[in-house]
C-alpha positions as CSV (number, residue, x, y, z in Angstrom):
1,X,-12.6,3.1,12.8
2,X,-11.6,0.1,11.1
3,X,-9.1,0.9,8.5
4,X,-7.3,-0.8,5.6
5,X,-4.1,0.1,4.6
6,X,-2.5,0.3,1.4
7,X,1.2,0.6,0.1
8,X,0.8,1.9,-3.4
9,X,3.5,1.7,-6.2
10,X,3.8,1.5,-9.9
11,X,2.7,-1.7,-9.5
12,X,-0.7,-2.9,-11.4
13,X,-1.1,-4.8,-8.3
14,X,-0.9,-2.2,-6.2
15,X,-4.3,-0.4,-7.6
16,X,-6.2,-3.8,-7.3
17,X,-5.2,-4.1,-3.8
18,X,-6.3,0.0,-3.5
19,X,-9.6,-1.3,-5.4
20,X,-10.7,-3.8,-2.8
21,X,-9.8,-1.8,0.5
22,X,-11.5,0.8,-0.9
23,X,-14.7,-1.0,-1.3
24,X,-14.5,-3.1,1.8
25,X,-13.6,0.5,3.7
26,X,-17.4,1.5,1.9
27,X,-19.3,-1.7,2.8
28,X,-18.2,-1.4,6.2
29,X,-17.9,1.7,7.3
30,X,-14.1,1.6,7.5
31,X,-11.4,3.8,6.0
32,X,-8.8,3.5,4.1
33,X,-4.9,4.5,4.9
34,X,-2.8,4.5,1.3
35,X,1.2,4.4,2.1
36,X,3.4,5.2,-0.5
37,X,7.0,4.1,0.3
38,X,10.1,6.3,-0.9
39,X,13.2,3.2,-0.2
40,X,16.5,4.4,0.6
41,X,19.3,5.0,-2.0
42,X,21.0,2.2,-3.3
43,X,23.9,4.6,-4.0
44,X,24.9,8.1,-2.5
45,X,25.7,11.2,-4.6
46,X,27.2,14.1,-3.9
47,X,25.2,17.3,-2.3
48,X,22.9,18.8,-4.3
49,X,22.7,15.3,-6.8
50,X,21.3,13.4,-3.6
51,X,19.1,15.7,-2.4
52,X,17.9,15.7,-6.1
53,X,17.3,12.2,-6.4
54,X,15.8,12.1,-2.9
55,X,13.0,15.1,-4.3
56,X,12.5,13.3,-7.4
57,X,11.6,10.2,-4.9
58,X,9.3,12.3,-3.0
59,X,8.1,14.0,-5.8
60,X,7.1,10.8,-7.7
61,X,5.4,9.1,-4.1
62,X,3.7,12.3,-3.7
63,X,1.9,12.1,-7.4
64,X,1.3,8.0,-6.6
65,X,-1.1,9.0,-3.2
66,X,-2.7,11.6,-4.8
67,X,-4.0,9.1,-7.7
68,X,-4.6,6.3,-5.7
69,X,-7.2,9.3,-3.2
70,X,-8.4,10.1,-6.4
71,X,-9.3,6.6,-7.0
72,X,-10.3,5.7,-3.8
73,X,-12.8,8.9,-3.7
74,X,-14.0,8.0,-7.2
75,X,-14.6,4.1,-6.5
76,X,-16.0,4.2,-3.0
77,X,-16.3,7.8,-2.2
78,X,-14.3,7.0,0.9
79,X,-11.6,10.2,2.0
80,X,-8.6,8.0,2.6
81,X,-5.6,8.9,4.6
82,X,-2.1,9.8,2.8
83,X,1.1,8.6,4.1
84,X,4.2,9.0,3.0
85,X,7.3,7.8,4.0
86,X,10.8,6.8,3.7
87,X,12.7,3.6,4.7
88,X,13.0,0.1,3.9
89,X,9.6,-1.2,3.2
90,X,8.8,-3.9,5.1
91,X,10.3,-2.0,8.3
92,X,7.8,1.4,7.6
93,X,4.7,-1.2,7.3
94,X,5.7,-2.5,10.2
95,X,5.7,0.8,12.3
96,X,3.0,1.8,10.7
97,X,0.7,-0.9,11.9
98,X,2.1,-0.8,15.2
99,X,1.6,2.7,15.4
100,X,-1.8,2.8,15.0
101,X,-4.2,1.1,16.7
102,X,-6.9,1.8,14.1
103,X,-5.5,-0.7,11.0
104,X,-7.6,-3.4,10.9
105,X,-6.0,-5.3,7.9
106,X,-2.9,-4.9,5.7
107,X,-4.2,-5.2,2.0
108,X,-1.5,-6.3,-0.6
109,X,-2.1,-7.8,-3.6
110,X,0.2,-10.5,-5.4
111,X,1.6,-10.3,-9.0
112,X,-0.4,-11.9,-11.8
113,X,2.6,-13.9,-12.4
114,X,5.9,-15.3,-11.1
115,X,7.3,-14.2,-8.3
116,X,5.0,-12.6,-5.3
117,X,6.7,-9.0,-4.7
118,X,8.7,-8.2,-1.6
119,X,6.4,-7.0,1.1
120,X,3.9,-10.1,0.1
121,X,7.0,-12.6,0.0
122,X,7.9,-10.5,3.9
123,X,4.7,-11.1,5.8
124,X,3.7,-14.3,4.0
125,X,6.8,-16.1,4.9
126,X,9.7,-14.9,7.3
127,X,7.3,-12.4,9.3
128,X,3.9,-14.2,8.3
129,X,2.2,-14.3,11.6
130,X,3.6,-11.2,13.5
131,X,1.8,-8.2,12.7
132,X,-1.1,-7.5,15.2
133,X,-3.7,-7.5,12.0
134,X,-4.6,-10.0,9.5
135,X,-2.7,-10.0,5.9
136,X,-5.3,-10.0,3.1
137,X,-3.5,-11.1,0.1
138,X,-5.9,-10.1,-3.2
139,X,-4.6,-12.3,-6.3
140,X,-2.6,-10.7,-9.1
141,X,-4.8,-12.0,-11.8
142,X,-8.3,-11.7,-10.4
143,X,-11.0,-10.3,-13.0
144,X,-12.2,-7.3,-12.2
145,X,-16.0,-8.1,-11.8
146,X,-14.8,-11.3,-9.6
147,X,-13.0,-8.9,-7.0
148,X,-16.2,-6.4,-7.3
149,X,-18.4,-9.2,-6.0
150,X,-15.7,-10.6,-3.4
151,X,-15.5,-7.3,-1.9
């Protein structure tokens, strides 16, 4: 099956990229794979403070996949697959895609503004060309009803 994934944050983004895999996943019979990334520390506590930062972190991705199914059920009434994992995000993507031989595209979507986030700066510039699936980059400031008709 022909599946789009999707790393959802906090980011608005984030839920137009979710938005368009979801209805390209409908229109073609695909699916749709949403990844929510928990990064490493930046810092280490002690004991029982890390391992409570590190729930908190799961805790928080954990609520992000469950709204982005949500959404993906209510905009294309497609079941998408949740994934969660931990690591440094570009590197998870990475193995994620490689992993499966079902991703068909890597759906991202670029701030509205400034500066493209980290995983479209990552495989539109150093690593642009090396995954085994086309990028699909969905602009930041895109009107609503203008990505409705492109996808």
């Amino acid at each position: 099956m022909r599946t789009y994934l999707v790393v959802i944050d906090d980011s608005p983004e984030s839920s137009l990229a979710l938005r368009f895999a979801a209805r390209r996943a409908a229109r073609t019979g695909g699916g749709v794979a949403v990844l929510a990334i928990i990064p490493p520390q930046d810092f280490l506590a002690f004991g029982g403070v890390q391992a409570t930062i590190e729930a908190e972190a799961r805790e928080h991705a954990e609520q992000l996949v469950a709204a982005a199914a949500e959404a993906v059920m209510q905009e294309a009434n497609v079941t998408p697959q949740i994934l969660i994992r931990s690591g440094k995000p570009a590197e998870v993507v990475r193995e994620m895609i490689g992993d499966s031989g079902e991703i068909a595209a890597l759906v991202l979507a670029t701030a509205a503004s400034g500066a493209p986030g980290p995983l479209v700066a990552h495989f539109t510039g150093h690593d642009a060309g090396k995954l085994p699936c086309p990028v699909m980059l969905v602009p930041g400031g895109i009107d609503i009803t203008r990505l409705d008709a492109l996808s």
